[in-house]
N, C-alpha and C positions, 0 to 999 in steps of 0.2 A: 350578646351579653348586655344586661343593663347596666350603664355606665356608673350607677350608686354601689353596685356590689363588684367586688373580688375575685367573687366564686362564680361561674358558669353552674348554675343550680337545674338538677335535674331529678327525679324522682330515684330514691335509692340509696346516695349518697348520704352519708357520714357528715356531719358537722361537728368538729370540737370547736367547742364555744367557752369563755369565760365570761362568769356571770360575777355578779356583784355578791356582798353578804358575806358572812363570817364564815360557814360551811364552804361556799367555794375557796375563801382566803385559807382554811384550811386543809384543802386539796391539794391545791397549785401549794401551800407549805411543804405538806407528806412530801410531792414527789421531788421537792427540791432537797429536802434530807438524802432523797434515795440518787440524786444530783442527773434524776430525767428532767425531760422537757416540762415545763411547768409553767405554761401559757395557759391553756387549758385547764376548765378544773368540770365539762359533764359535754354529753355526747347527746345527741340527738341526729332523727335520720329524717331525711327531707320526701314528702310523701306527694303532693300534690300542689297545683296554685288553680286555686278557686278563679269563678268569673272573674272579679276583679282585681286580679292579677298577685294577690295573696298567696305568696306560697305558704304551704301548712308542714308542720314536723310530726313525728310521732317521739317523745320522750319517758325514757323512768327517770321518776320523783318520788318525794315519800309519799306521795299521796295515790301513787301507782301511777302504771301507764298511762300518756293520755298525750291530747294534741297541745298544738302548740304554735302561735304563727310566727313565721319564721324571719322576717321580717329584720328586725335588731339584731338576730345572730347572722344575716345574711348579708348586714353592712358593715357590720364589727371589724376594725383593720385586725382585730386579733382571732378571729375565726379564721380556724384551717381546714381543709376540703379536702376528701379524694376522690374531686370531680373529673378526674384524672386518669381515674382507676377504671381499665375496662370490664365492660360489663354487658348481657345482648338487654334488649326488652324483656326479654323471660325473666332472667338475673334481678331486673329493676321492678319489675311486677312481684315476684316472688318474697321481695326484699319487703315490700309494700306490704303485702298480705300478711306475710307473719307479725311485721311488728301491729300492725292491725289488730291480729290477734291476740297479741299480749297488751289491749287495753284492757285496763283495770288490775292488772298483775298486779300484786304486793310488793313492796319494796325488801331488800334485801338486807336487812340493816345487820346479819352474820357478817356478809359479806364486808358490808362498811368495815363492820370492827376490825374484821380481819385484814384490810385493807392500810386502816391506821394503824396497826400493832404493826404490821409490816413495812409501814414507814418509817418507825419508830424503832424500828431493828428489834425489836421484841418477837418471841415466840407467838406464832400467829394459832389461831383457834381453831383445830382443825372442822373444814366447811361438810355438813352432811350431803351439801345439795351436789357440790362439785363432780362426782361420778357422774350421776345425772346427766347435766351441764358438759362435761365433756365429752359423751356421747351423742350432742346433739339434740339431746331432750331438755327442754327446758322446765328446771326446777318450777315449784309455786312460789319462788321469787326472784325478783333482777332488778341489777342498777344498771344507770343509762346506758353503761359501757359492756355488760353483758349482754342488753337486749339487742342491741346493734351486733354482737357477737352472732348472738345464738340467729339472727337473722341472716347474716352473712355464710355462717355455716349451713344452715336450711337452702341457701342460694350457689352454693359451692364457688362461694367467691374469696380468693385470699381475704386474710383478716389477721389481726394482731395474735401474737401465741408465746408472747411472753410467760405466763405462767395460765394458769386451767379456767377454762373460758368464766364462770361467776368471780373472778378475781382480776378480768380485766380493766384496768382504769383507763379515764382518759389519756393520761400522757403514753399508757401503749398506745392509742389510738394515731396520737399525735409522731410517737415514733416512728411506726409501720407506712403512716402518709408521707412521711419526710424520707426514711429511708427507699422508700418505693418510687420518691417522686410523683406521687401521686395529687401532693396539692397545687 
């Protein structure tokens, strides 16, 4: 393990990370209403480390899927892992290649809303995509916390199932590693 990072980083894994900015301050808010884990406020899965020595992420944004080095979320004391969580090289290849394949996806911003109405204790909007999505198909859109979902379901690996997978947030992520012992 490098002795600058926490997490024993491998291809596959989950990283809940907190990021800076008003949108994450408003994450890590929602799930503190809902009185979850609220470390966390976006999800990202760890994909490869380049020649020099770079590891690289795949993440949803609004700007859609896309990489990301991973680097700062990889020394963050507040980054949680489930580097923990068994898994073979099929598992972790397979993890790879889908979120791979949801580069460029569109962001899910149903999702969002219904996300914060649901922190909010409000009636939430019901999601079109959700059937989908819980089938294992993935909708034409995902937030970080789905894509890492709908990838871990493609890979038949446990995964958070608090409520229907386009409506996972981080803090389920953050709960499923805690509760599993996985970080």
């Amino acid at each position: 393990m490098n002795d600058e990072w926490h997490i024993e980083p491998r291809p596959g894994i989950v990283l809940a990370v907190r990021s800076d900015g008003f949108a994450g301050k408003m994450i890590r808010f929602g799930s503190a209403l809902l009185d979850e884990d609220n470390v966390a406020n976006h999800i990202a899965v760890l994909d490869h480390q380049d020649a020099k020595g770079t590891w690289w992420a795949l993440e949803g944004r609004p700007g859609g899927v896309g990489w990301r080095d991973a680097t700062a979320y990889l020394s963050s004391p507040f980054t949680i892992s489930n580097c923990h969580q068994a898994m073979t090289v099929e598992q972790q290849f397979t993890v790879c290649d889908v979120m791979r394949k949801l580069i460029n996806t569109q962001y899910d911003w149903n999702a969002i809303v219904g996300d914060g109405l649901r922190d909010l204790h409000l009636p939430v909007i019901p999601d079109p995509w959700a059937e989908k999505t819980s089938y294992g198909e993935v909708s034409g859109h995902v937030v970080c916390s789905s894509a890492a979902v709908f990838a871990y379901i493609r890979s038949s690996l446990a995964h958070p199932e608090q409520t229907d997978a386009a409506h996972i947030e981080p803090s389920d992520w953050v709960d499923f590693i805690i509760q599993n012992h996985y970080e």
